[in-house]
C-alpha positions, 0 to 999 in steps of 0.5 A: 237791490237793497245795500247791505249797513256798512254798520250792521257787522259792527253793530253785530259784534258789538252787540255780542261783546255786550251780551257776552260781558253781560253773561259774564256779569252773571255768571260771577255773580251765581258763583259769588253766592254759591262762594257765599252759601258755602262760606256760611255753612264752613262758618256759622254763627258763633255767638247769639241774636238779640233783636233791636227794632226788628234788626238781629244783632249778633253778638258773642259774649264770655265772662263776668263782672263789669262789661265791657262791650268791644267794637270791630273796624270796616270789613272786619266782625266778631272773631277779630277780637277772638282771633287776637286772644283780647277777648278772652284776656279781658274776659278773665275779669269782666263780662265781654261783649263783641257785636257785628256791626250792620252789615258784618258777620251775622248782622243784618244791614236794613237799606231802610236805614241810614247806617251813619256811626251814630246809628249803629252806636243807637242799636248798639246801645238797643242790643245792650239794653235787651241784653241788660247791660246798663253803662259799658266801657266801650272799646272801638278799633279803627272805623269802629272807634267812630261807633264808640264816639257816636255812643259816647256822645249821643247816649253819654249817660250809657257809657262808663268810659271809652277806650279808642284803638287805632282810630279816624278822628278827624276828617282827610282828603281821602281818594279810597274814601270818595272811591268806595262812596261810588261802589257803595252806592244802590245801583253800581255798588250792587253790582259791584258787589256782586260781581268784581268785588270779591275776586278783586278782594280775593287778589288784595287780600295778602298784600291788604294784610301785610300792610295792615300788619306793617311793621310788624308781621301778620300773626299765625292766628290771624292768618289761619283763624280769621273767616275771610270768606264770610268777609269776601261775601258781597253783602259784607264787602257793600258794607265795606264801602259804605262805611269807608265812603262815608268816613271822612264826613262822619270824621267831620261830624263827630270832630265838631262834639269832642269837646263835650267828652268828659268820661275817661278816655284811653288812646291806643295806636302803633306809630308804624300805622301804614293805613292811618296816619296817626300823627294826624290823628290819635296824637291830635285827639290826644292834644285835645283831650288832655285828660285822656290817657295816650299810649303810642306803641312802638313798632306796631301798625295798626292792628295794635290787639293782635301785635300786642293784645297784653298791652292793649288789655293792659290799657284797657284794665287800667281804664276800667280801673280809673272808671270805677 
């Protein structure tokens, strides 16, 4: 008589485990494009496309007169700067241009491409080029203040001046960074992405806004205005960690250049900034581009266009200003 594997009970269960956590798997991951689907029938396209090398680039514009062209930070799109009246505010007086970046909102993020700050600033540029727009002031929050540099430095003759708010300069040890890089890789990062990432986003989200926010308090328009669900769709959250993964080395790269900006610059942070240590990094770039303009704002965190959008606008029109 053949004995029984003492292994096989074992084996069978945890055959079942894996099959069950597999199922599991799938299952959020039907869910969060379903969650996704509806996401973008609740909020469509506000704005329109202009093709760039194959890539629709989404954008939104309002006013007229001299442009300026606004970029958003990480996880974030076009209506944060709806949402904080700064748009509309620069619009009274200057043709306003807002783009989601590759990845974010309505744009696309071909993995075909390598989607470093200096070639998001390169389709950009593209977009205002089919867009007619010749030499924009450039205005980059945060992670897009990286995309404003990399225009800056690689397209310097398509730029008029270059306004930076609460931004990432130059490179830190940043554990979160070397974090998000794994869950942005091809493999691993899909099915993160697909799967726990916006169930983990959707726990995180209050407390990663308060402290965004922090010293000051998350405005009502944010809080009810914003489309967090396009931001929780995994196609959105992949572009997240990419962007975050890479910008401690994007933040070295660029560093090495800041020498060669000669256009007029202004350099907007809060000193309360909880997600980005400003001292290291607004105040540092402003010490080595002594012909920039420093406004720090007090009391404020790092988003400094919804806490205080008239001061922002403020900069930015003495900016335009100086830049002729």
């Amino acid at each position: 008589m053949m004995s029984k594997s003492p292994f096989g009970k074992f084996n069978s269960s945890r055959g079942g485990t894996v099959a069950g956590a597999i199922g599991m798997l799938a299952g959020t991951a039907v869910l969060n494009r379903l969650l996704a689907d509806r996401a973008e029938h609740k909020h469509p396209q506000i704005g329109s496309l202009v093709w760039v090398d194959g890539v629709p680039v989404h954008y939104l514009e309002r006013g007229s007169g001299s442009p300026i062209v606004l970029v958003h930070g990480v996880g974030s799109l076009i209506q944060d700067f709806v949402t904080s009246g700064l748009m509309d505010m620069l619009a009274q007086s200057h043709r306003v241009i807002a783009f989601d970046r590759p990845g974010y909102g309505y744009t696309p993020r071909p993995r075909k491409t390598d989607w470093t700050p200096e070639e998001q600033a390169n389709l950009l540029v593209g977009a205002c080029t089919a867009l007619g727009i010749a030499k924009p002031m450039v205005v980059g929050h945060s992670w897009g203040t990286l995309v404003a540099l990399g225009w800056a430095l690689e397209h310097p003759d398509r730029i008029s001046s270059l306004a930076l708010l609460s931004g990432y300069y130059y490179p830190t040890s940043r554990p979160d960074s070397a974090l998000m890089a794994v869950l942005g890789s091809p493999v691993f990062g899909d099915v993160w992405g697909n799967t726990l990432a916006p169930l983990q986003s959707r726990l995180t989200g209050p407390l990663g806004n308060k402290m965004v926010f922090s010293p000051a308090s998350p405005t009502d328009t944010f809080l009810s205005e914003m489309p967090f669900e396009l931001i929780l769709r995994p196609s959105q959250l992949r572009a997240t960690a990419k962007d975050s993964g890479q910008m401690p080395a994007s933040a070295a790269r660029l560093s090495k250049r800041y020498g060669e900006l000669k256009l007029p610059i202004s350099i907007v942070w809060g000193d309360g900034d909880k997600l980005v240590k400003q001292g290291d990094q607004s105040a540092k770039l402003a010490i080595q581009l002594p012909h920039a303009s420093a406004i720090e704002m007090e009391g404020v965190g790092h988003m400094v266009h919804h806490t205080d959008p008239q001061a922002v606008a403020s900069a930015i029109e003495a900016l335009a200003r100086q830049s002729g």
